[in-house]
C-alpha positions in Angstrom: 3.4 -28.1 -4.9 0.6 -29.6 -3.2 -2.7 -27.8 -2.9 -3.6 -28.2 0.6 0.4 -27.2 1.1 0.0 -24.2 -1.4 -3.5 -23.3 1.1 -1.4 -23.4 4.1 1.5 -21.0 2.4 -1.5 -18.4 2.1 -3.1 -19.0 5.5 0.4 -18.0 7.5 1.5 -15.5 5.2 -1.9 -13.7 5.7 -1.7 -14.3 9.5 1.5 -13.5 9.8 0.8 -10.1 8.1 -2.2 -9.4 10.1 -0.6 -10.2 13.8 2.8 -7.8 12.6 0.3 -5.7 11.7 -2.4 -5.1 14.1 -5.1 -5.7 11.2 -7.6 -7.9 10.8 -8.1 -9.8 8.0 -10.1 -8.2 4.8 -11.6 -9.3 2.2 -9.0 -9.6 -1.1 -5.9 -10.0 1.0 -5.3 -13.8 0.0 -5.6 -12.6 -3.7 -2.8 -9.9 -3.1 -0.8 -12.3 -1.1 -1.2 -15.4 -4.0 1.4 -14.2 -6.4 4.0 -13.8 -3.3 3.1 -17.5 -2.7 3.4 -18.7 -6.3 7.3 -17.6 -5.8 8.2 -20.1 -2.7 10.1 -22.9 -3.7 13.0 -25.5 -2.0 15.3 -21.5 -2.6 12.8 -18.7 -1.3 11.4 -19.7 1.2 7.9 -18.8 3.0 9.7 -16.2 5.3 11.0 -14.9 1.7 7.7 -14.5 0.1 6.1 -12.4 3.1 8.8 -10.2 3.4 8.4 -9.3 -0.3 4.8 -9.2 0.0 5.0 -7.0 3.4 7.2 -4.8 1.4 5.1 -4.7 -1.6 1.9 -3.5 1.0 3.8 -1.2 2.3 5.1 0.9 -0.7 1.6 0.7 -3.1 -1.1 0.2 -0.2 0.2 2.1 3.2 -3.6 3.3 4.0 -5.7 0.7 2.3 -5.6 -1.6 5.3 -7.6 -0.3 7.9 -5.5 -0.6 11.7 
């Protein structure tokens, strides 16, 4: 995977999380969302990745994002 591809896998997971979410974004999010992004590949897909990583958020850290 590219970097500038890998860069832009973060950047709309991240959005995407934020606009779903009524957040905005904080500091540490793109380190939480990496791993999430290490998984895509030509079988999971982007839309994969955030819905793992939305999950994830939810169950361990409901109140750490500030709405």
């Amino acid at each position: 995977m590219k970097k500038e591809n890998f860069k832009q896998v973060l950047r709309r997971i991240t959005t995407f999380y934020c606009k779903q979410n009524g957040v905005t974004y904080q500091q540490g999010l793109l380190e939480v969302v990496f791993p999430f992004a290490l998984l895509r590949s030509k079988d999971f897909k982007t839309k994969k990745c955030y819905a793992y990583f939305n999950a994830f958020m939810r169950k361990h850290f409901p109140k750490v994002i500030f709405y």
